[in-house]
N, C-alpha and C positions, 0 to 999 in steps of 0.2 A: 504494500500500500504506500504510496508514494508521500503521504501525508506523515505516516510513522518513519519514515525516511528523512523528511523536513524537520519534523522533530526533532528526531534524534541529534540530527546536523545543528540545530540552533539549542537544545542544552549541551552540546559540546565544547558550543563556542563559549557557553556561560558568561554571556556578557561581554564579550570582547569582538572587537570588532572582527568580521570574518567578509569574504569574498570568495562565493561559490560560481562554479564553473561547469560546466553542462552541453551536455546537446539534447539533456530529455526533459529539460526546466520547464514547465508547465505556469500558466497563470494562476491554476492552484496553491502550488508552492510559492507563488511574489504574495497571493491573498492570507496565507498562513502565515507567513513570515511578518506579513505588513499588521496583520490580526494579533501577534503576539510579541511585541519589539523587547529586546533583551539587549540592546546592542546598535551600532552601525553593521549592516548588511548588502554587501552589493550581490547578486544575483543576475548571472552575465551566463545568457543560450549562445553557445555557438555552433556554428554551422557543421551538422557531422560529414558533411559531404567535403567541408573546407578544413577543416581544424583550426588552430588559432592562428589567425592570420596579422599583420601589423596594426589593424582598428583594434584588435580584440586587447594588445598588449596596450596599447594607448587607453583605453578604456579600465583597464585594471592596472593602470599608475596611477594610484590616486595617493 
């Protein structure tokens, strides 16, 4: 269940900022994440067809 998944991923972070990475990220998991804030959280889909390409690295310089 992809929910128990999100979970898990955001008491892990236990408060600390985290930056997930994906190609199966769902609006699901932005609505859970956004429903339960413990933290800064970035949540970045990238393209399985692509992998991570130089937007995706620009994007997770923060």
């Amino acid at each position: 269940m992809i929910e128990s998944a999100t979970r898990t991923l955001v008491e892990r972070a236990a408060g600390r900022a985290f930056a997930w990475v994906d190609d199966e990220m769902s609006e699901a998991d932005r609505a859970w994440v956004a429903a339960h804030p413990r933290g800064r959280a970035l949540l970045h889909r990238v393209d399985p067809r692509h992998g991570l390409r130089d937007a995706d690295f620009r994007t997770l310089d923060v």
